[in-house]
C-alpha positions in Angstrom: 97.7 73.5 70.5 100.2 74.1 73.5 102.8 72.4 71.4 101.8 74.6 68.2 102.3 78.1 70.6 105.8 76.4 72.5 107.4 75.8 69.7 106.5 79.1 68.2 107.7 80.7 71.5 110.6 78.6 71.6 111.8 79.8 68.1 111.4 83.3 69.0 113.1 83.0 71.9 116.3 81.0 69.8 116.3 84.1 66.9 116.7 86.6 69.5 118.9 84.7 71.4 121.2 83.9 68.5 121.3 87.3 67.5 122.6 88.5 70.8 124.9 86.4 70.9 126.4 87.0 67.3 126.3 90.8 68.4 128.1 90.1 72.0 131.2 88.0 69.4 130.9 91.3 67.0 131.2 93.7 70.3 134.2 91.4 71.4 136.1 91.5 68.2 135.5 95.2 67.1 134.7 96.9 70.7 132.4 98.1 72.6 132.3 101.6 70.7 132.1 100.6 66.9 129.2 98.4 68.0 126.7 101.1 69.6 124.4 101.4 66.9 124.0 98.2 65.8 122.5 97.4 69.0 119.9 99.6 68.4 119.5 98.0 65.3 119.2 94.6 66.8 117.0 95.9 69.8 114.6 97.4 66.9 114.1 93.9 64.9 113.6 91.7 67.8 111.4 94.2 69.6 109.2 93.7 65.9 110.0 89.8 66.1 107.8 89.6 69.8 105.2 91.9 68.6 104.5 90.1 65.8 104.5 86.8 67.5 102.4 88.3 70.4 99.7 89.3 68.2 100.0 85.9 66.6 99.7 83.9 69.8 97.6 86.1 71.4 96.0 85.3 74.9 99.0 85.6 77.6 101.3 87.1 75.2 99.5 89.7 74.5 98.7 90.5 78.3 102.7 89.8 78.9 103.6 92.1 76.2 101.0 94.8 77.7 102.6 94.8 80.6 106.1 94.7 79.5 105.6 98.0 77.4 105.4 99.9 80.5 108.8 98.3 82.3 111.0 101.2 80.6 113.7 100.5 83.8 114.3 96.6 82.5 113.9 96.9 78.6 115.4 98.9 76.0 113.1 101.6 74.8 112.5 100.3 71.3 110.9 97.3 73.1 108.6 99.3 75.1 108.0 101.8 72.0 107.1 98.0 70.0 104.9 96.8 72.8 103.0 99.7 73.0 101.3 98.8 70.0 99.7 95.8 71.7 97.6 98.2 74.0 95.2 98.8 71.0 96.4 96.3 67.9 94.6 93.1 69.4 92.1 91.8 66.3 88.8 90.3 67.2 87.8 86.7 67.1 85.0 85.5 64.3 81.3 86.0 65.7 80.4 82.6 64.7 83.1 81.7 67.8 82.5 84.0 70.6 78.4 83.3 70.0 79.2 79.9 70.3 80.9 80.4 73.4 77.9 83.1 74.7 75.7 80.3 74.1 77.2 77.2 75.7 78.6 79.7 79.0 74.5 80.6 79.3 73.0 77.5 78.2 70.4 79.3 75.9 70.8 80.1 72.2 71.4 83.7 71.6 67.9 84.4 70.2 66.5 83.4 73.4 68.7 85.9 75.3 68.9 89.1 73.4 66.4 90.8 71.3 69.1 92.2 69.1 73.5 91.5 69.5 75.9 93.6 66.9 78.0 90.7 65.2 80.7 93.8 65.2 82.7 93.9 68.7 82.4 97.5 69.8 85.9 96.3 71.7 88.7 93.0 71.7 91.0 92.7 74.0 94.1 90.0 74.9 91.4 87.7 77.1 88.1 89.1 75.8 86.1 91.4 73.4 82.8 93.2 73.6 79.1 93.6 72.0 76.8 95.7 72.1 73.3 93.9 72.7 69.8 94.7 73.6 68.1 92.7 76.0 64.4 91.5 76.0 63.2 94.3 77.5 65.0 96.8 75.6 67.8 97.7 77.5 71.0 98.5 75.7 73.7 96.4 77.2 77.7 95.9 76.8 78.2 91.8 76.7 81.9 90.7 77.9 82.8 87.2 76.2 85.9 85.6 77.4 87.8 84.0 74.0 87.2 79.8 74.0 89.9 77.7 75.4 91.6 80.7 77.3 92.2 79.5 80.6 93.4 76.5 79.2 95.8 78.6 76.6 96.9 80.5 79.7 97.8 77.7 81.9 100.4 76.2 79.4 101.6 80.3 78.5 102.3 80.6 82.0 104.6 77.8 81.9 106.5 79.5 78.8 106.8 82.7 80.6 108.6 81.2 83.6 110.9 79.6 81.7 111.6 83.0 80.0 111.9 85.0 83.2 114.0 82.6 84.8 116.4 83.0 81.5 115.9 87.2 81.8 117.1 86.7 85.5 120.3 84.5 84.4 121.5 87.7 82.7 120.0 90.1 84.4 119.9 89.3 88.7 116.7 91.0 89.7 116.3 89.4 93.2 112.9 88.1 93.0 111.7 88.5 90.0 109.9 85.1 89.7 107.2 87.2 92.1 105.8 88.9 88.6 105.1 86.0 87.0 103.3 85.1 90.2 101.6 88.5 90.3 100.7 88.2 86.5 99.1 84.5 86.8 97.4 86.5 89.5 95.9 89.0 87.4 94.8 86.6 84.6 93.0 84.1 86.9 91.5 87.4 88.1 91.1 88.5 84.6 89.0 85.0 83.6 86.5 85.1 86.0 83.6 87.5 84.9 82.0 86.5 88.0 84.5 87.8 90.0 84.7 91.0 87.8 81.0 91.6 88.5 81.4 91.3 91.9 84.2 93.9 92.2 82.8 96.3 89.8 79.3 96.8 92.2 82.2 96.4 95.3 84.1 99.5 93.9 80.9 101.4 92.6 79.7 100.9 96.1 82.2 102.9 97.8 81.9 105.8 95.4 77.7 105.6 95.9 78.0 109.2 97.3 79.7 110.6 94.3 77.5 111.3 91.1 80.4 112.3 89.2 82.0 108.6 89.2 79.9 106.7 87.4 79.9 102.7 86.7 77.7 100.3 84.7 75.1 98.1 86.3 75.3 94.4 86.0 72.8 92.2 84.5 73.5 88.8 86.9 70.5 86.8 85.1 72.9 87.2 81.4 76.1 86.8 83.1 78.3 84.0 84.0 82.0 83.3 84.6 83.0 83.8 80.7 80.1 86.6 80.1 79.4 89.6 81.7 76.1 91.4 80.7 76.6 94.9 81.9 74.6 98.3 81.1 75.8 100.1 78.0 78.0 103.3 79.0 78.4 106.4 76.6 80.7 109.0 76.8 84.0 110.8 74.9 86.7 109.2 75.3 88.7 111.1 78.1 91.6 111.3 75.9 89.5 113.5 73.5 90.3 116.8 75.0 89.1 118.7 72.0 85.7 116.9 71.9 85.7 118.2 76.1 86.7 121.6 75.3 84.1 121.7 72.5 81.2 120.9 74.7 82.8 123.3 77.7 84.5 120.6 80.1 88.1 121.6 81.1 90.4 118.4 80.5 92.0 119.6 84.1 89.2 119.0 86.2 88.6 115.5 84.4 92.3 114.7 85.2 92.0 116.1 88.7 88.9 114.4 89.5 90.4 111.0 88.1 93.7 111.5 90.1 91.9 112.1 93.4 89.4 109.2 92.5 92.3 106.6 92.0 93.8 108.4 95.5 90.5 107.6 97.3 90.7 103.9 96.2 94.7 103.4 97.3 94.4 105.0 100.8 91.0 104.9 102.2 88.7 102.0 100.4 92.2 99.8 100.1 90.7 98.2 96.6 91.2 99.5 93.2 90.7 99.7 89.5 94.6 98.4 88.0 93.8 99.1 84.8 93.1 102.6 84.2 94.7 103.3 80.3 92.7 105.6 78.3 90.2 103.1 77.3 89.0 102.4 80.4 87.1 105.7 81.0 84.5 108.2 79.1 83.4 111.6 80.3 79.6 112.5 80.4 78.4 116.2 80.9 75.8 116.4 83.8 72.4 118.0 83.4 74.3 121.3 85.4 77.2 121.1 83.0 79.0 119.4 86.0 81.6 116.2 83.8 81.3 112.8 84.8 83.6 110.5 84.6 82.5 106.8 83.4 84.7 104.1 84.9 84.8 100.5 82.7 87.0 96.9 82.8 87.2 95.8 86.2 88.8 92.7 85.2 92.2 94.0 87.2 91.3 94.8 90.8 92.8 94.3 93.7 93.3 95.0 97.5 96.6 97.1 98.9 98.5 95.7 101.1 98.8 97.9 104.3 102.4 98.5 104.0 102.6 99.1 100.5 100.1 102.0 101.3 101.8 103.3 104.4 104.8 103.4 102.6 103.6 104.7 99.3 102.1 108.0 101.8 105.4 108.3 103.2 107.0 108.6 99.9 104.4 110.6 98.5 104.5 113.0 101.9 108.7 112.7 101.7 108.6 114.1 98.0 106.5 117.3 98.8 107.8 118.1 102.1 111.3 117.3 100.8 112.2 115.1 103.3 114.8 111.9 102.0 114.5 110.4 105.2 111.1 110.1 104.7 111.0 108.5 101.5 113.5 105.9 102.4 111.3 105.4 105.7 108.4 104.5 102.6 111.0 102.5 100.5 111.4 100.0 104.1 108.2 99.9 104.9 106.8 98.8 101.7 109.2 95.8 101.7 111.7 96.8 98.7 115.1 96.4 100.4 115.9 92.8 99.8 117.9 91.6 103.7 120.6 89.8 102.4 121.8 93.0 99.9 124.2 96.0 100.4 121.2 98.1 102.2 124.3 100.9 103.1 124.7 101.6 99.5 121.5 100.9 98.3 120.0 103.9 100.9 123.2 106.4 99.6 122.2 106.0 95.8 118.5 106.4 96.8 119.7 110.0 98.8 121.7 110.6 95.8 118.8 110.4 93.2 115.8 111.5 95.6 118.1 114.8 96.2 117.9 115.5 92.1 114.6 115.0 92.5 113.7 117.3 94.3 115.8 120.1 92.9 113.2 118.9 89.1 111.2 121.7 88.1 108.6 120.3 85.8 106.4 122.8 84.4 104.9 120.0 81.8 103.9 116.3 83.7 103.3 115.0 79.8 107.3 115.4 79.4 108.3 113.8 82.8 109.9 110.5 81.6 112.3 113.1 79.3 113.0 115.7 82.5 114.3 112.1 84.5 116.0 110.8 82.0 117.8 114.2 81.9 118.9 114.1 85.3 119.2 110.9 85.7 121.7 109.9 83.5 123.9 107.4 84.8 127.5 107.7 84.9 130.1 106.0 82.2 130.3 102.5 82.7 133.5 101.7 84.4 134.4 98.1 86.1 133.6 99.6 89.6 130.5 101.5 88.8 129.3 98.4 86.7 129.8 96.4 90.0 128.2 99.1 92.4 125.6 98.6 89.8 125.0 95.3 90.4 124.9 95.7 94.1 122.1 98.1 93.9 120.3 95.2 91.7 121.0 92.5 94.2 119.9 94.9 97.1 116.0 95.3 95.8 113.2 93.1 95.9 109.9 93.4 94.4 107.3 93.1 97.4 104.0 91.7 96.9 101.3 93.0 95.4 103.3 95.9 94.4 103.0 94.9 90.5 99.7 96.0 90.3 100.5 99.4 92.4 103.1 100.4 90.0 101.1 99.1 87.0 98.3 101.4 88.0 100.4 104.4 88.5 102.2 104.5 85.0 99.2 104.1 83.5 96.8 106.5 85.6 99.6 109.3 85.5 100.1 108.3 81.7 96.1 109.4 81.2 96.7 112.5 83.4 99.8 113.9 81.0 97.9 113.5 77.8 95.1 115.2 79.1 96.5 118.0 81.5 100.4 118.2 81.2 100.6 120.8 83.6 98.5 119.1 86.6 100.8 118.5 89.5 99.3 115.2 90.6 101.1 115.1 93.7 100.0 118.2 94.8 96.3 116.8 93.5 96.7 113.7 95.8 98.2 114.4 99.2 96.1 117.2 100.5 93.3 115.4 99.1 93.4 112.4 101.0 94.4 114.2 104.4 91.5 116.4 104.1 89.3 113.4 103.4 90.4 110.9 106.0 90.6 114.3 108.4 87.1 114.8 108.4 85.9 110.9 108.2 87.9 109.6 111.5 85.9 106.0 110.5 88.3 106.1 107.5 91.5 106.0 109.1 93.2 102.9 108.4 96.2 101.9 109.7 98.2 103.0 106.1 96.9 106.5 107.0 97.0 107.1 111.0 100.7 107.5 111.5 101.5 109.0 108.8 98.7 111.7 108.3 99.5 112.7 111.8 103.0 113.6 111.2 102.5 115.1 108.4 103.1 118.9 109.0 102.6 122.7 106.4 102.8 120.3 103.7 103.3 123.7 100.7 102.8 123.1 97.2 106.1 122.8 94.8 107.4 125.1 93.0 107.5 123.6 89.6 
């Protein structure tokens, strides 16, 4: 088997390869210029090329190709366009399989277990997919079933990935970069424990045991295990389905607002987090006085925050609304992005630079952002000296730890917010939020908060 998926991957890797290097001789012998489109062209078909052989290898690959759709700033876009498809286009395994694995993970044939279990996954995923079951006593339960042989499939797909980074980072000199293979093997060890996802799901739900409009299922420990996880079966519209809300009388902005601060809550005050929060992951339910709740599921990727990366992501944060660039490179320090040994001098001038567009942005429509930056941001013409300036910048920046799952969780939360209310400024949303709430719980401040919620001054809402 993990000669069967390396030389797969090892083929994949040699097409793409050899076709960027035919188009490099092309570019040499008819310019720069005359090639332009083609590379789109050849961007295009190898972008299919991985898909394909991501769904075909599944496990990692899948997971790797997940996260790779939403790392616009290193790929071409018709890579992430591609990838995106993996977010939803991962088929199920045969029933006859994942009962076999149910069965040998609880030590009890099925029948014995459940007193009914759909043969029909109500969900598959890269790692996993889910049933719907009813236990013995009638309860109708999700059961999470981790595919056979996966943590053995991701030990020897870990090993391929490395050698593909450390090939990205010949061509392209990320400082670092090895760290997200390290925060991805991470994830998935995380990710292949149920055990541990049961225990962070009722760790979250805990600290949101005030709110009744958070919800989270309950989990049954006595049909769980470390590749199953028996958990209450959740209902709800999907929180994407803003016509479905409308239709019932729940306004799509106060499900987006009320996710945003949620996800606020769990970054600054609680210092754990859900870091998986696409569109999947949540349903809305209507309370008995009309009041929507929002259903929270997959707590396969959580983690803790780091204490700088949350200091610095409130300085940021505070820097953007108050319009302070001092500020927001204070938050880029503190969180551990300036690599030492780079050019910090012209690293902190292009930061200036680009923070000083963005705060002249007007975006009246947050679903349209990625299409406002890109038309500001637009770098200059490629000329020798920029192209080396370029690669100072590069050399100058580090990934810190632990911020992987940070900026994972962002696309994708603020992703879910666009779709559902464009308009919602969730900066706005956030800050005043979190001041107010660690403001009137003093046994909340953490040391990410203290300093900077007590500089923080007439913080006034943007004009956008």
């Amino acid at each position: 088997m993990p000669l069967f998926r390396f030389l797969i991957s090892f083929f994949l890797l040699g097409q793409i390869g050899i076709s960027y290097i035919c188009q490099l001789i092309l570019q040499r012998i008819f310019g720069k210029q005359k090639m332009k489109k083609r590379w789109k062209r050849i961007h295009a078909i190898n972008a299919k090329r991985l898909v394909r052989t991501c769904l075909r290898l599944r496990g990692v690959f899948i997971k790797f190709g997940q996260i790779m759709s939403m790392m616009g700033t290193f790929l071409p876009q018709n890579y992430t366009r591609e990838l995106e498809k993996l977010q939803d286009a991962v088929p199920a395994k045969p029933f006859h399989v994942i009962k076999k694995t149910l069965e040998a993970s609880l030590d009890d044939r099925l029948d014995n277990l459940f007193s009914e279990f759909s043969p029909i996954p109500i969900a598959s995923a890269s790692l996993a997919q889910v049933h719907e079951a009813r236990t013995k006593e009638g309860q109708k339960v999700a059961v999470k079933i981790l595919y056979p042989d996966i943590r053995n499939i991701i030990r020897w797909d870990l090993i391929l990935i490395l050698w593909s980074i450390k090939i990205y980072q010949r061509f392209f000199p990320v400082q670092e970069i090895t760290r997200l293979h390290d925060q991805i093997k991470t994830l998935l060890n995380q990710e292949t424990n149920l055990t541990h996802e049961a225990s962070c799901l009722e760790r979250i739900a805990n600290n949101f045991v005030d709110d009744d409009n958070i919800l989270f299922p309950t989990v049954f420990h006595e049909l769980s295990s470390d590749s199953v996880l028996t958990m209450s079966l959740m209902e709800g519209i999907k929180i994407t389905d803003t016509e479905q809300l409308q239709r019932i009388g729940i306004d799509p902005n106060q499900i987006a607002e009320k996710l945003i601060t949620s996800f606020y809550k769990q970054l600054f005050v609680d210092g754990i987090f859900h870091a998986d929060p696409h569109p999947g992951n949540f349903l809305v339910q209507q309370h008995t006085d009309g009041t929507p709740r929002i259903v929270f599921l997959d707590f396969g990727s959580v983690t803790e925050i780091d204490k700088n990366i949350a200091t610095g992501m409130f300085d940021i944060l505070n820097g953007i609304i108050n319009h302070n660039n001092d500020r927001v490179i204070q938050g880029i320090h503190t969180m551990g992005f300036v690599n030492p040994d780079g050019n910090q001098e012209l690293l902190e001038k292009t930061m200036r630079h680009y923070f000083a567009k963005l705060f002249r942005l007007k975006i009246k429509d947050f679903s349209r952002l990625d299409k406002h930056i890109a038309k500001e941001f637009t770098p200059p013409s490629q000329t020798d000296n920029h192209q080396e300036e370029l690669r100072d910048i590069v050399q100058s920046i580090q990934f810190p730890n632990g911020w992987f799952f940070v900026e994972r969780t962002f696309l994708l939360l603020f992703g879910v917010s666009a779709r559902i209310a464009p308009k919602l400024n969730i900066l706005w949303v956030g800050i005043p939020y979190i001041m107010k709430l660690v403001s009137e719980n003093p046994q909340l401040n953490t040391a990410a908060m203290i300093t900077s919620i007590s500089e923080t001054e007439n913080i006034q809402s943007p004009k956008s």
